[in-house]
N, C-alpha and C positions, 0 to 999 in steps of 0.2 A: 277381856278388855271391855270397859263401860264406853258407851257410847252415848251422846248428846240425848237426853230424855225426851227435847222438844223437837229436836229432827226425827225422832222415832215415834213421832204422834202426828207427823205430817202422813197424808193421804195422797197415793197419787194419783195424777190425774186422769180418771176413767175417760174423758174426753179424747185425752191424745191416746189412751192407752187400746180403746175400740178405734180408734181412726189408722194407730200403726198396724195394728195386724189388717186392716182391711187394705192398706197398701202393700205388708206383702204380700197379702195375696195377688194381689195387680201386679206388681213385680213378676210374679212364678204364672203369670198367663191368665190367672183366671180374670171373666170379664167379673168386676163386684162395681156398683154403684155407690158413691160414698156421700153419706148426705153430712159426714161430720165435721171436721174443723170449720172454726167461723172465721173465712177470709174471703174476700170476694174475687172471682175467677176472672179475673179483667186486670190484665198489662199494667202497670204501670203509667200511665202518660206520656207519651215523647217528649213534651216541653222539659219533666221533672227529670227524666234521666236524663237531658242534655244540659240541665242544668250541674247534675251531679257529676257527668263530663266533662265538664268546665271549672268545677271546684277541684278537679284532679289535676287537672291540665295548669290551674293556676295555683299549684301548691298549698290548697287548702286542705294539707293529709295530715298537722302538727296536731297538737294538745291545743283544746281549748279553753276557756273556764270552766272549770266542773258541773256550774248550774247551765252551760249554753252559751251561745255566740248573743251578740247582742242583736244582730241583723237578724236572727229569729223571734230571739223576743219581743222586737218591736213588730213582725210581721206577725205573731199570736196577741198582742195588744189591740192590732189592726182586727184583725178578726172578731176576736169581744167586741171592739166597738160596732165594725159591721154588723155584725148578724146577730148581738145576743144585747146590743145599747147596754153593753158593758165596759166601764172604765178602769184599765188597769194603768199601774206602771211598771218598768220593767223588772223595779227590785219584788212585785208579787209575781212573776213565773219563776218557774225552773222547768228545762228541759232535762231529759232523762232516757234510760234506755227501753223504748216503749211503756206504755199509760200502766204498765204492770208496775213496774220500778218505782211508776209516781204513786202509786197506791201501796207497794210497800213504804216508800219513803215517810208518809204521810200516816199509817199505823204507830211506823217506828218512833213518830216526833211527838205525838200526841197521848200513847197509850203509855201506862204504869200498869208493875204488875195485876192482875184480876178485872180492872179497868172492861167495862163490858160492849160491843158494839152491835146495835141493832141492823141488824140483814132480814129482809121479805124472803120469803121461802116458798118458791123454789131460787135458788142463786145462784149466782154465776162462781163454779168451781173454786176459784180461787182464792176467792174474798175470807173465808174461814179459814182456811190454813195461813194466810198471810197475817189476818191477826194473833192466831196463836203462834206465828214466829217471832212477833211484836210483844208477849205475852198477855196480851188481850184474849178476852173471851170472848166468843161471837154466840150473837142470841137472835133465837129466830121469831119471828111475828110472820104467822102464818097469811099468806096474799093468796086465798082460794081464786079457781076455776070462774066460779059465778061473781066474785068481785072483781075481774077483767086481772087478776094475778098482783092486785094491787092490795098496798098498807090499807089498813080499816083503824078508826080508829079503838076499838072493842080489842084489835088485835096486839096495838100500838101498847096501849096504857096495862093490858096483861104480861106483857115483856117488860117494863118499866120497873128498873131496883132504882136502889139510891148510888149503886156500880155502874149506871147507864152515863158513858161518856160519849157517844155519839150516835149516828143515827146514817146510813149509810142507804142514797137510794141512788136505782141506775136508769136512770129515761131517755131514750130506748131503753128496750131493758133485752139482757141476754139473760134465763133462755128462753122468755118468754112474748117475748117482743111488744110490751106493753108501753104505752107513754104516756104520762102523767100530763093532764088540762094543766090550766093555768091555778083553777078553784083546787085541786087536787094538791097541786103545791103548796098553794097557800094556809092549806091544813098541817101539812108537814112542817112546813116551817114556822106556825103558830106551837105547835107539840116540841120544836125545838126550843122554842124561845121559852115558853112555857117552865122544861126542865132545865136550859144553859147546856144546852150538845152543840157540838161539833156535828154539823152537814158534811158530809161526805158525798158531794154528788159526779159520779161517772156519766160523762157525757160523748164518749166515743162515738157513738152511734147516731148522734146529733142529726148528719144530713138523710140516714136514711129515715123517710118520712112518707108515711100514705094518705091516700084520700083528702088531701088538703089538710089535714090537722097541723094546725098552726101549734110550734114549737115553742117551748118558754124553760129555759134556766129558771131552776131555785133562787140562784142568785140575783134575778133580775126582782125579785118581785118587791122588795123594801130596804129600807138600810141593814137593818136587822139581819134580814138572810143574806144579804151580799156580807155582810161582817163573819159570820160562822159558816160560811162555806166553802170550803176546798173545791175546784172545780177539776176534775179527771179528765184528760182530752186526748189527743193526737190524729195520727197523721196515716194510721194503720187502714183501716177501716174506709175514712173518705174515699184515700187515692190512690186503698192498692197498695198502699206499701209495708203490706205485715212484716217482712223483710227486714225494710233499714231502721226499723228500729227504732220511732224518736215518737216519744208521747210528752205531755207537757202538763202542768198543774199551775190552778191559777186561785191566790188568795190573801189570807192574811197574815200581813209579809213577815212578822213573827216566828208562823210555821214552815211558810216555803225558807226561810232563812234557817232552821235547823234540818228541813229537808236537803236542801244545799249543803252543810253541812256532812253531813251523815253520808250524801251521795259521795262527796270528795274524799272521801275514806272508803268507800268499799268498789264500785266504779270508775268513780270520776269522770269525764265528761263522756257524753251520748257522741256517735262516732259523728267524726267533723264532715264526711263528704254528705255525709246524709242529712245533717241540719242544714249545710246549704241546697240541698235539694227539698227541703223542706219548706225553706222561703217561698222558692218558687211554686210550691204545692199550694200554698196557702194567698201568695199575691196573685200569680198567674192566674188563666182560663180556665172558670168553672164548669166547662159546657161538658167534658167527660165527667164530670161527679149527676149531675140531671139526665144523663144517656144511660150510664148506670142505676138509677134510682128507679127512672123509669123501665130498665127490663128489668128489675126485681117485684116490681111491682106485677107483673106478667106471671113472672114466677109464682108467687104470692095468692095469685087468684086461682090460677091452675089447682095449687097441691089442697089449694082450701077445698075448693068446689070436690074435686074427688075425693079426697076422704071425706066429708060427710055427707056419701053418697052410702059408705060400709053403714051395714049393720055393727061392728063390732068395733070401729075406730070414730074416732070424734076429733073436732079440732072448732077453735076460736080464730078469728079473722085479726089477725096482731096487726098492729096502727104502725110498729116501724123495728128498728131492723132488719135481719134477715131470716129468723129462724121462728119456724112453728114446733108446739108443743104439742103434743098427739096424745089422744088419753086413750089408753089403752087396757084400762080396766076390765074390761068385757073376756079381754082375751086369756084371764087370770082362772088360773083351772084347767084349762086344755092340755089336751098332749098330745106334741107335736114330735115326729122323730124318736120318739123313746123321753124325752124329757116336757114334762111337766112346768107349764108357766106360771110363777109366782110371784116373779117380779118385774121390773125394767129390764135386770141384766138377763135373764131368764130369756125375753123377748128379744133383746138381742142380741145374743149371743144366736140363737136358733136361727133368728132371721137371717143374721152373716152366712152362716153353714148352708141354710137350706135353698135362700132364694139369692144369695150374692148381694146382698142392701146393709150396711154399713149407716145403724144410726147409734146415735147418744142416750144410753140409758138415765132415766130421770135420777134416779140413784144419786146422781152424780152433784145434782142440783137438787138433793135433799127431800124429793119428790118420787116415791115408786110406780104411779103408776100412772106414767105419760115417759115419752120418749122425745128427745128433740131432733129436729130437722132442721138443717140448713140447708139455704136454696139458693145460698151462693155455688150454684154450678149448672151447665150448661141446659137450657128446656130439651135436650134432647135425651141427657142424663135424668133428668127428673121424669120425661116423660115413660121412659124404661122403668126407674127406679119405684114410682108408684103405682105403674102394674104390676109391676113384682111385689108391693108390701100387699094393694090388693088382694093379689091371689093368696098369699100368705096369711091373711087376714080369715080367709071364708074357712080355714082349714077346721 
């Protein structure tokens, strides 16, 4: 029996697939540290679950419109214009079932077969296999270490066919937590104007922010970029809620109208209790999203300052999200256990076994020889967690 060619060129995801075995190890007693999945370790909100409470309570469990409720999308309207001096209407969103669905939705609307889209490298997992489910090709423009992990242009215009349909950046950026200035943007979206791409910008990671760097959408900077840009959002990352599931896309209404589309045939609408807990995510009290921000930031300084304290580990001081990229090059050659370190997975795989530390092979993000960290989890876990990669380190 033949099976699907392009489901059989999907990769899966080394992210969840080192984070599962390092839970069950935790399941079966052993203590492991897990610096993997990107979610942040902090509740919910009590405003947002008794809001979702209430949406139960007052029979809001039906079918909705397959793009969303309308009391969301004006509450994600509301938002652009707070905080990004962005004007939408409500026919440019669609809600969806978290910001993954709006970034397949949005492959799916835009790409024809061969059709090529530009990704910085290292990348977040899933962006390349989503475009070749879309039958798009993803192309990499390598964003080195010493360029802060970011597009150059020397890197840009060498990836550049006459197959180059969009152009796809993530500020914050997972896995490297880098965040694009204002000047920074402005180059991007001059090289899109320049070819006629489609901006793809992932903006989930929005409120986590350090050191005061003042925050800027592509789409804010001219008409031009607000016209070619699909904006990637939700609701996961802010407030805690990886869970319910509701991400949201904002643009031109064109696309988000066959993303609606498309949605209403394979999906159809994001669950209804959780878009109304959603509202209230987004209009409610922001002071849990700045309690969180601010001990990530804790975090953040901690895992810096000790690993580039190792001779044989290195790390860059990331402007925002939550996760560090560890170069681990130094440690390539060693034998540790009976096994020989040559790669990412090489590193961690040994490190799981030997010291109980659970990180994300670069492999994964296209990158072999750095590991990522995520520091969404408790300073007491981290604190453990980094004497342990430590000592593993001097071996």
């Amino acid at each position: 029996m033949i099976f699907s060619k392009k489901a059989e060129q999907i990769s899966p995801s080394i992210t969840l697939d080192i984070t599962s075995r390092a839970k069950e190890m935790k399941a079966d007693g052993i203590d492991v540290i897990i610096f993997g999945a990107g979610e942040p370790d902090f509740d919910t909100h009590e405003n947002i679950q008794n809001a979702a409470i209430e949406a139960i309570r007052g029979g809001c469990t039906k079918y909705t419109k397959a793009s969303g409720i309308d009391e969301l999308k004006t509450a994600i309207c509301e938002k652009f214009r707070r905080d990004n001096n962005l004007i939408y209407n409500k026919s440019q969103i669609i809600i969806s079932t978290g910001a993954k669905q709006c970034i397949a939705n949005v492959f799916q609307s835009i790409l024809n077969p061969g059709d090529e889209v530009i990704l910085s490298k290292p990348y977040w997992v899933s962006y390349p296999e989503l475009i070749k489910l879309s039958d798009g090709v993803p192309v990499y423009a390598a964003a080195n270490e010493e360029n802060d992990f970011k597009y150059t242009s020397e890197a840009l215009n060498e990836v550049l066919t006459p197959k180059t349909k969009a152009i796809l950046i993530n500020s914050p950026n997972n896995p490297v937590g880098a965040v694009y200035s204002r000047s920074e943007l402005l180059f991007i979206a001059n090289f899109a104007k320049a070819n006629d791409l489609i901006i793809i910008s992932d903006e989930i990671y929005e409120k986590f922010i350090y050191d005061d760097f003042k925050y800027t959408s592509i789409a804010n900077l001219n008409n031009d970029s607000y016209n070619r840009t699909i904006i990637i959002h939700g609701v996961s990352k802010t407030y805690s809620m990886t869970g319910w599931r509701i991400g949201y896309a904002a643009g031109n209404e064109k696309i988000i109208k066959l993303m609606s589309n498309i949605q209403s045939h394979t999906t159809a609408n994001p669950n209804s209790i959780a878009q109304y807990a959603a509202v209230e995510a987004l209009n409610g009290n922001q002071t849990s999203v700045k309690l969180m921000v601010k001990e990530f930031k804790i975090r953040r300084d901690y895992i810096v300052k000790k690993i580039n304290t190792s001779s044989t580990l290195s790390c860059t001081k990331p402007t925002g999200a939550f996760y560090i990229m560890v170069n681990i090059s130094k440690m390539f050659g060693k034998i540790i256990d009976g096994t020989k370190i040559n790669n990412s997975i090489d590193f961690a795989k040994v490190l799981l076994n030997k010291e109980k530390v659970a990180v994300i092979p670069g492999d994964g993000f296209g990158v072999s020889n750095y590991v990522r960290l995520s520091y969404a989890t408790s300073m007491e876990n981290i604190k453990e967690g980094i004497k342990r990669l430590m000592d593993f380190s001097q071996y």
